[in-house]
N, CA, C and O atoms as a GROMACS GRO file, in nm:
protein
  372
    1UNK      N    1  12.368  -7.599 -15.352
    1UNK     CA    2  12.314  -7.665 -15.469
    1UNK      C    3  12.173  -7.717 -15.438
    1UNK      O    4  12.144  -7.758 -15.326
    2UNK      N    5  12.094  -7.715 -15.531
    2UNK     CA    6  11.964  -7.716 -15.526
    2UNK      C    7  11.914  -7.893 -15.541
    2UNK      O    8  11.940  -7.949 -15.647
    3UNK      N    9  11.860  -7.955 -15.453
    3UNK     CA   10  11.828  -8.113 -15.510
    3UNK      C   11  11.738  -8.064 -15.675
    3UNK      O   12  11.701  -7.959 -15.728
    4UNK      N   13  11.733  -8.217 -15.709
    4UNK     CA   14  11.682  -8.184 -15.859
    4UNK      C   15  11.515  -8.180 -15.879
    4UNK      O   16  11.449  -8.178 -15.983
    5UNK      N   17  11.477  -8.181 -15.750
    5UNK     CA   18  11.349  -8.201 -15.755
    5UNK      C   19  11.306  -8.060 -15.697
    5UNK      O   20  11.186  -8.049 -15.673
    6UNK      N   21  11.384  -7.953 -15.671
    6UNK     CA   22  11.366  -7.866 -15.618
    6UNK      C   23  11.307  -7.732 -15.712
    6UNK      O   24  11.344  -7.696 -15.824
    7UNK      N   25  11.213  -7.679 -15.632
    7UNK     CA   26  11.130  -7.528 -15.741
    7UNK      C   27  11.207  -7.497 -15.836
    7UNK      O   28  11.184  -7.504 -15.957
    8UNK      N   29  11.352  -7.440 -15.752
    8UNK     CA   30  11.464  -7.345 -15.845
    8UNK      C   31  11.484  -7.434 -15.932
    8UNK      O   32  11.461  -7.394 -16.046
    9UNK      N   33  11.521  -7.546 -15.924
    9UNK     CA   34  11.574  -7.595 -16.058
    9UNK      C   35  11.499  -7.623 -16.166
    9UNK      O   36  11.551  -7.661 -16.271
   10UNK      N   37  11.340  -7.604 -16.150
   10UNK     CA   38  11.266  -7.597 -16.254
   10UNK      C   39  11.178  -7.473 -16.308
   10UNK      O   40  11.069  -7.466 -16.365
   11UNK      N   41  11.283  -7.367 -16.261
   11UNK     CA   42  11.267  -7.241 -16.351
   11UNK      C   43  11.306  -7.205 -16.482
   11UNK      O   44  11.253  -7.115 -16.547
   12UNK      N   45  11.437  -7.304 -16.532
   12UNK     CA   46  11.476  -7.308 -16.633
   12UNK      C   47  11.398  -7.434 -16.714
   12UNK      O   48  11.419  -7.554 -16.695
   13UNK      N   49  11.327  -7.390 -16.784
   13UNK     CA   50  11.171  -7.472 -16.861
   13UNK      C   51  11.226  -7.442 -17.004
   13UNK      O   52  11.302  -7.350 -17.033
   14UNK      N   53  11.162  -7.556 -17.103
   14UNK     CA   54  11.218  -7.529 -17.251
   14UNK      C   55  11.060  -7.429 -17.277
   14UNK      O   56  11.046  -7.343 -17.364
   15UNK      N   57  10.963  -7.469 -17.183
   15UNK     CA   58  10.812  -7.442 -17.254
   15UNK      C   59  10.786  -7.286 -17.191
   15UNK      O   60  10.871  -7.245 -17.113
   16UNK      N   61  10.691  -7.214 -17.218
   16UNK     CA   62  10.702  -7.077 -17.121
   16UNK      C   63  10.553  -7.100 -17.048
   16UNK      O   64  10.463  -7.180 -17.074
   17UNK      N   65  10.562  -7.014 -16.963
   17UNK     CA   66  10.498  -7.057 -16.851
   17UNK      C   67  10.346  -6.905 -16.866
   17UNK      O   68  10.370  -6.784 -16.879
   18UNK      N   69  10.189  -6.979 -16.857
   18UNK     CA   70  10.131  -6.894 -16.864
   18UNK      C   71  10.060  -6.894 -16.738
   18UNK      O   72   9.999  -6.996 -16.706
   19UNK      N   73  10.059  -6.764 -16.640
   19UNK     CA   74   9.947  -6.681 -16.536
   19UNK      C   75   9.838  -6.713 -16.595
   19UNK      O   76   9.799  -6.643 -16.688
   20UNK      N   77   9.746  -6.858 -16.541
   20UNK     CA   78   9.617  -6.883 -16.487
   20UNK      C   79   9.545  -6.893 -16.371
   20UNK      O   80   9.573  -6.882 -16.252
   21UNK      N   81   9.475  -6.909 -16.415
   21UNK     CA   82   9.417  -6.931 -16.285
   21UNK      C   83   9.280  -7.030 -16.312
   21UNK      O   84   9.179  -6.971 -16.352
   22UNK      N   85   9.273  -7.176 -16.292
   22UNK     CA   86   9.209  -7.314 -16.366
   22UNK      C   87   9.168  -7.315 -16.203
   22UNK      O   88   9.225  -7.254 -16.112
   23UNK      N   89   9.025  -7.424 -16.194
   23UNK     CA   90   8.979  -7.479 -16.080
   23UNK      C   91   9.058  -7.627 -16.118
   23UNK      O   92   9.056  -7.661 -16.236
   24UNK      N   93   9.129  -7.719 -16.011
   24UNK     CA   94   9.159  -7.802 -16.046
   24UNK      C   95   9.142  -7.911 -15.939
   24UNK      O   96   9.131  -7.879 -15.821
   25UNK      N   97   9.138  -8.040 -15.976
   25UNK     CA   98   9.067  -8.149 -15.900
   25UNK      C   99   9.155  -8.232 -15.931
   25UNK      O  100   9.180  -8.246 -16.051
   26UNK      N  101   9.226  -8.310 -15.834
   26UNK     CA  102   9.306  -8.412 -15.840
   26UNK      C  103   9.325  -8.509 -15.744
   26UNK      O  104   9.319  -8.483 -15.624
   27UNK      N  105   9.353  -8.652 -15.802
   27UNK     CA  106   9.319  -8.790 -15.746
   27UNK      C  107   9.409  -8.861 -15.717
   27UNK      O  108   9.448  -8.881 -15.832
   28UNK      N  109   9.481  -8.921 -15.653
   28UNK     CA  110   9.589  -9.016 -15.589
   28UNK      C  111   9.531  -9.140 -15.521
   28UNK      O  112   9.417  -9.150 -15.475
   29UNK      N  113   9.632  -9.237 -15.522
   29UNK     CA  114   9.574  -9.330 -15.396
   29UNK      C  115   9.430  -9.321 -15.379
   29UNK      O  116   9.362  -9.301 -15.480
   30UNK      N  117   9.369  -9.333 -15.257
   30UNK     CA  118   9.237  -9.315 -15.240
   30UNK      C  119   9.200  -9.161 -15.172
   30UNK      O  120   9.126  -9.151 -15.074
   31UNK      N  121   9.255  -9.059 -15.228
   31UNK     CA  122   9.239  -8.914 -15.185
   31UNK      C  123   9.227  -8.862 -15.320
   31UNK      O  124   9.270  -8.901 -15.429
   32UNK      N  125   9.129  -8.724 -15.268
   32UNK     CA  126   9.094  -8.662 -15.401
   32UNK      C  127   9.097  -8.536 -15.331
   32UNK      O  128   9.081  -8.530 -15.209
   33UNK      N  129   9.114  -8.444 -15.399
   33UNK     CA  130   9.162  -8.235 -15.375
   33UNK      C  131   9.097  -8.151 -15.489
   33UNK      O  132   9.024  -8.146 -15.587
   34UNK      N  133   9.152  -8.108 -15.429
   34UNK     CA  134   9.098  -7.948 -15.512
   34UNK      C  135   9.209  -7.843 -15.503
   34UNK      O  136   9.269  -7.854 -15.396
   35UNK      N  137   9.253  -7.750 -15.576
   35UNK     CA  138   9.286  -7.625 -15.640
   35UNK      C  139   9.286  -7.501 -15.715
   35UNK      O  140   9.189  -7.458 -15.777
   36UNK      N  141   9.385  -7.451 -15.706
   36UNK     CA  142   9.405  -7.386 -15.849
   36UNK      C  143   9.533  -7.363 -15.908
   36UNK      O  144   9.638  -7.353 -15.845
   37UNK      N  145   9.519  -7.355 -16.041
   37UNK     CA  146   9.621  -7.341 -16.087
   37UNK      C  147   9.724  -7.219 -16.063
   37UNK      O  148   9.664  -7.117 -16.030
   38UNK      N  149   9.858  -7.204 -16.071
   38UNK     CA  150   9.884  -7.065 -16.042
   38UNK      C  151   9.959  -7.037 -16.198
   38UNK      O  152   9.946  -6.922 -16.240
   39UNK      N  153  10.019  -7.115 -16.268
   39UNK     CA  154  10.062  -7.120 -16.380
   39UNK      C  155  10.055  -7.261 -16.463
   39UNK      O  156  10.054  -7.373 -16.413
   40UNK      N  157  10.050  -7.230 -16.597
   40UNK     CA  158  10.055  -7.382 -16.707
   40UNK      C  159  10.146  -7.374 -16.778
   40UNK      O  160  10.162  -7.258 -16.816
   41UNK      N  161  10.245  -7.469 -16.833
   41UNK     CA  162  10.292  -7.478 -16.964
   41UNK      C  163  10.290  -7.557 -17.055
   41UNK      O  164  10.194  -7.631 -17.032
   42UNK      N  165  10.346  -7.592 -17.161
   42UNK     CA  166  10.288  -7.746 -17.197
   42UNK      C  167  10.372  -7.870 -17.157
   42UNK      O  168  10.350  -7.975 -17.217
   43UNK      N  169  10.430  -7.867 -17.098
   43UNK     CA  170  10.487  -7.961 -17.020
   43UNK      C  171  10.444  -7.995 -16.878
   43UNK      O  172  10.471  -8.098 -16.818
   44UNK      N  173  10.380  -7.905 -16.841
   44UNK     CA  174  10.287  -7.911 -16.654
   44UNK      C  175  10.224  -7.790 -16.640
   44UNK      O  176  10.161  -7.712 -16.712
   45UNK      N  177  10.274  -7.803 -16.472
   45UNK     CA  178  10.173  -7.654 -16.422
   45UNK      C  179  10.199  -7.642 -16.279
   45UNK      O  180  10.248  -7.751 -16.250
   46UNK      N  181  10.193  -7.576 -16.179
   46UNK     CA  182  10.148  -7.553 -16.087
   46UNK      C  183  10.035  -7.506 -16.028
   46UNK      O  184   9.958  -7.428 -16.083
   47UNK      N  185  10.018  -7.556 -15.904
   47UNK     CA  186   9.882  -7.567 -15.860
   47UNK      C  187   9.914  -7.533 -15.763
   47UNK      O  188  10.032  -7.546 -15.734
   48UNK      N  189   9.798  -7.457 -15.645
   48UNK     CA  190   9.777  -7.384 -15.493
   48UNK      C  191   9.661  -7.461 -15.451
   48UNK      O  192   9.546  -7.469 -15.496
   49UNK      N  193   9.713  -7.507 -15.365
   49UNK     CA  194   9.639  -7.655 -15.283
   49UNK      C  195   9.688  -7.652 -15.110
   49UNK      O  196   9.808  -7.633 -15.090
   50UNK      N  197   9.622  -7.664 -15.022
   50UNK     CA  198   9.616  -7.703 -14.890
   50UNK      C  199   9.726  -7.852 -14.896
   50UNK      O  200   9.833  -7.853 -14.834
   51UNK      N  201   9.697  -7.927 -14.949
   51UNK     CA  202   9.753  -8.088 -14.951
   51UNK      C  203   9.885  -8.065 -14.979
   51UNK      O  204   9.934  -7.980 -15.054
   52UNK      N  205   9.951  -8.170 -14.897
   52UNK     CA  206  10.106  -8.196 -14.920
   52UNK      C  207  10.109  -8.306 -14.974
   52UNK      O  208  10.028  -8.386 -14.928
   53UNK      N  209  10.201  -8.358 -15.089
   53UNK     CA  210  10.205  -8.468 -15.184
   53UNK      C  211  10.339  -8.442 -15.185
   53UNK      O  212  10.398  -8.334 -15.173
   54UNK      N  213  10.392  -8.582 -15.203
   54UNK     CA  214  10.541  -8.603 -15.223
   54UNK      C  215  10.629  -8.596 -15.322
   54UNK      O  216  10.597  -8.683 -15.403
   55UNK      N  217  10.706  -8.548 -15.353
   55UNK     CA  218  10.729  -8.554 -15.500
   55UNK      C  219  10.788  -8.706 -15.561
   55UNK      O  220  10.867  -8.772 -15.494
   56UNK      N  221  10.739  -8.753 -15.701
   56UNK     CA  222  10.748  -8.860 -15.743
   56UNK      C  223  10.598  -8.957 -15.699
   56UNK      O  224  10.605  -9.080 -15.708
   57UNK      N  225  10.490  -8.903 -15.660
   57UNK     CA  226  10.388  -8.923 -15.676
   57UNK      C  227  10.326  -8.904 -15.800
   57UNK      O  228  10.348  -8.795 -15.853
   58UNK      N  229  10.245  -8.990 -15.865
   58UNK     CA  230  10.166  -8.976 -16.021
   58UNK      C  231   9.962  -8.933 -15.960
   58UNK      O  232   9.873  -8.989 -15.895
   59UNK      N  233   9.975  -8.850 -16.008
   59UNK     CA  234   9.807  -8.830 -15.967
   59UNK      C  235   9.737  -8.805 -16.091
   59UNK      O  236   9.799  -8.802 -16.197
   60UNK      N  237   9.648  -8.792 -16.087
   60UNK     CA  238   9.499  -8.784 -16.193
   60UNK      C  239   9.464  -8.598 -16.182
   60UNK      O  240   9.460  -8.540 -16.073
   61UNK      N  241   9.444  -8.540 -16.291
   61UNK     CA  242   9.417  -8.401 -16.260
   61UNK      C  243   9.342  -8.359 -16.344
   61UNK      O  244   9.369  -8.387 -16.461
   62UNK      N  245   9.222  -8.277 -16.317
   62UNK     CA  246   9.122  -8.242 -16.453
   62UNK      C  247   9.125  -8.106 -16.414
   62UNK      O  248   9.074  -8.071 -16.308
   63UNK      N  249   9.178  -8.030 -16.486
   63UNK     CA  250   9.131  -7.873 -16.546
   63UNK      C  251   9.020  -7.872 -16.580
   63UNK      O  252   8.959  -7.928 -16.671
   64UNK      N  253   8.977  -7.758 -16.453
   64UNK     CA  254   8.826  -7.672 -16.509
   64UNK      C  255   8.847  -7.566 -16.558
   64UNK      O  256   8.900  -7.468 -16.505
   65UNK      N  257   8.790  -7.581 -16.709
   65UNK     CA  258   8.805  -7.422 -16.780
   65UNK      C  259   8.712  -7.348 -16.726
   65UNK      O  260   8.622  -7.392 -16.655
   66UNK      N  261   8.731  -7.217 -16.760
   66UNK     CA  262   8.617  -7.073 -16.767
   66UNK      C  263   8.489  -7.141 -16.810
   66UNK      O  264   8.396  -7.129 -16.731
   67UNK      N  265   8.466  -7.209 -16.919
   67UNK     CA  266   8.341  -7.214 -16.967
   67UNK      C  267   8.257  -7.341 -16.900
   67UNK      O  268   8.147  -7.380 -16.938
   68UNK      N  269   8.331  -7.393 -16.798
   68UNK     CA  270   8.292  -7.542 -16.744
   68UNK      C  271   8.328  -7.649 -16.806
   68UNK      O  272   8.297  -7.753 -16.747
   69UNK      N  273   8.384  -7.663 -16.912
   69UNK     CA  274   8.446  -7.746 -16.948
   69UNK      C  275   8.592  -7.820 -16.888
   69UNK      O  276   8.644  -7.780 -16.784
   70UNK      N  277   8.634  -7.901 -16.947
   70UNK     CA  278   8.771  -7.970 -16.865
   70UNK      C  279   8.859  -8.042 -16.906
   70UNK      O  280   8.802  -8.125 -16.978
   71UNK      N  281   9.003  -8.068 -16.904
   71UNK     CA  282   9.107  -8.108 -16.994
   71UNK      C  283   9.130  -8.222 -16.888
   71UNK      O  284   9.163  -8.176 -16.778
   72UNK      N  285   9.121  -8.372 -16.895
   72UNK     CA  286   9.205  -8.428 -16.787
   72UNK      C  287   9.338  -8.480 -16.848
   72UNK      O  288   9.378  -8.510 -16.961
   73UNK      N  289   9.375  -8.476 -16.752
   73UNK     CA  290   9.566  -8.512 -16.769
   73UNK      C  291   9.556  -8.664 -16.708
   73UNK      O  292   9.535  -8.680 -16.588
   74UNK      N  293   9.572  -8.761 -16.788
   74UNK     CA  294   9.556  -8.916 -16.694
   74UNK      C  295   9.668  -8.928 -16.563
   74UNK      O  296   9.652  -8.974 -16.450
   75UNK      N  297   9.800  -8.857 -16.637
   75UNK     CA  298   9.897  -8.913 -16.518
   75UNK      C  299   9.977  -8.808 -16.502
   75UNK      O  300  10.051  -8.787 -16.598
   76UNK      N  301   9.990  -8.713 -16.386
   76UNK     CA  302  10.068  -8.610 -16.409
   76UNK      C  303  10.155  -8.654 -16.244
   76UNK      O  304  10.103  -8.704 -16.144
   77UNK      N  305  10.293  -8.614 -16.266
   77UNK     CA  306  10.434  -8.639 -16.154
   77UNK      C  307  10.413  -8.489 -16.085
   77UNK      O  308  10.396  -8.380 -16.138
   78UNK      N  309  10.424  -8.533 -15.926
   78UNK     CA  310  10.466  -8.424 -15.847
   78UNK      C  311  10.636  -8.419 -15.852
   78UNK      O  312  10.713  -8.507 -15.814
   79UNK      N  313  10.662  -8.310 -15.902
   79UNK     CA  314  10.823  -8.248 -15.870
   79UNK      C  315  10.832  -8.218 -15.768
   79UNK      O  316  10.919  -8.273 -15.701
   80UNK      N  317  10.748  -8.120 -15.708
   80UNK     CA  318  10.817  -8.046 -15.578
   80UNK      C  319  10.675  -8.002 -15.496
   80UNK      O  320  10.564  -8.039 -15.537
   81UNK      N  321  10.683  -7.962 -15.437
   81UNK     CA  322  10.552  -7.945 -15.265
   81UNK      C  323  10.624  -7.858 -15.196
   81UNK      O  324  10.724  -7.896 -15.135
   82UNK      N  325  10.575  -7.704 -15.195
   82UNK     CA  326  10.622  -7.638 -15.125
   82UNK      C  327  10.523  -7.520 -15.096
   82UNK      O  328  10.452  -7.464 -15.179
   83UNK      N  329  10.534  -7.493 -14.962
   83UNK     CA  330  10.436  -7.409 -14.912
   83UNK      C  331  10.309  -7.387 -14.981
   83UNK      O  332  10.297  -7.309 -15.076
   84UNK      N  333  10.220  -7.455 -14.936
   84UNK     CA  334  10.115  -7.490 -15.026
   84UNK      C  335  10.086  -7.467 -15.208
   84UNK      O  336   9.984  -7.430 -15.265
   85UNK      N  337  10.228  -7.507 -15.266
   85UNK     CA  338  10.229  -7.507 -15.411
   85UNK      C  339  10.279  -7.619 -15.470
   85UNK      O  340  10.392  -7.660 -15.447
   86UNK      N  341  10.202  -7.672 -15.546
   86UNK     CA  342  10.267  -7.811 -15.597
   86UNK      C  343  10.287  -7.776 -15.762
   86UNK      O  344  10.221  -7.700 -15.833
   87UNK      N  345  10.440  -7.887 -15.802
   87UNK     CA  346  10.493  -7.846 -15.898
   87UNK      C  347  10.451  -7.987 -15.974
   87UNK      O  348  10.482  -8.095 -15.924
   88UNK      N  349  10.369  -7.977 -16.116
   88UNK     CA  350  10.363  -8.117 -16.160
   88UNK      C  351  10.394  -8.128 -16.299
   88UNK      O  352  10.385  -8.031 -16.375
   89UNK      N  353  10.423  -8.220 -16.330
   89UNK     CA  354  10.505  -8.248 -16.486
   89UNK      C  355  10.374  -8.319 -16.511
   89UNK      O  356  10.298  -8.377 -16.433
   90UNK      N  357  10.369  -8.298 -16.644
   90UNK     CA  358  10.247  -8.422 -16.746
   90UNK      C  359  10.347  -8.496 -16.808
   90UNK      O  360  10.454  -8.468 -16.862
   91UNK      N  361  10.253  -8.649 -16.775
   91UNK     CA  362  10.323  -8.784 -16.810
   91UNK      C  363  10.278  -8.810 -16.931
   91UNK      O  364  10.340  -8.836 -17.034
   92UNK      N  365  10.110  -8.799 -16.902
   92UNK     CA  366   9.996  -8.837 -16.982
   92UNK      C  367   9.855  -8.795 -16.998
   92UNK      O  368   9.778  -8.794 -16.902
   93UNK      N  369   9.821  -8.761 -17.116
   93UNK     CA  370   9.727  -8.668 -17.136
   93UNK      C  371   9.636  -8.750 -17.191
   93UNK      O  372   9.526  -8.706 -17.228
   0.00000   0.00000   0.00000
C-alpha cells in the first residue's frame, strides 16, 4: 500500500494533466530554485528540480510562460519529492 503522499496515489486526479514544459522559480523559507515544469493541471503540477523539499512544505511558485510572462501561485503544497520531481498541489493563486 502506497502512503498517501505518495506519486502513485496521485495518479488518480479529478483534473487531467497537460505535457509542459514552464521555466519555474520557487521560494520557501529563506531558499529560492528553479525548474521546470514536467506537467500542469488545474489543481497543481509537477516540476524537475535538483532540490529536495519535503512533502507538506507550502512554497511560492511563479510560472514562466513562452512569451515571458508569469502566473504566480502564492501558496502551493509539496505532496511528494522523488527523484528529482516534485509533486505540488495549489493552495492559492
Amino acid at each position: 500500500m502506497n502512503p498517501p503522499y505518495s506519486r502513485h496515489a496521485l495518479n488518480s486526479r479529478l483534473a487531467e494533466r497537460c505535457s509542459v514544459h514552464y521555466k519555474v522559480q520557487f521560494a520557501y523559507h529563506k531558499y529560492a530554485g528553479e525548474g521546470v515544469t514536467l506537467d500542469v493541471s488545474a489543481g497543481g503540477f509537477c516540476i524537475i528540480t535538483n532540490e529536495v523539499i519535503a512533502p507538506g512544505v507550502e512554497v511560492y511558485v511563479r510560472l514562466v510562460l513562452p512569451d515571458n510572462t508569469y502566473v504566480d501561485v502564492q501558496t502551493a503544497t509539496v505532496k511528494w519529492c522523488d527523484n528529482g520531481q516534485i509533486g505540488l498541489e495549489i493552495s492559492e493563486m
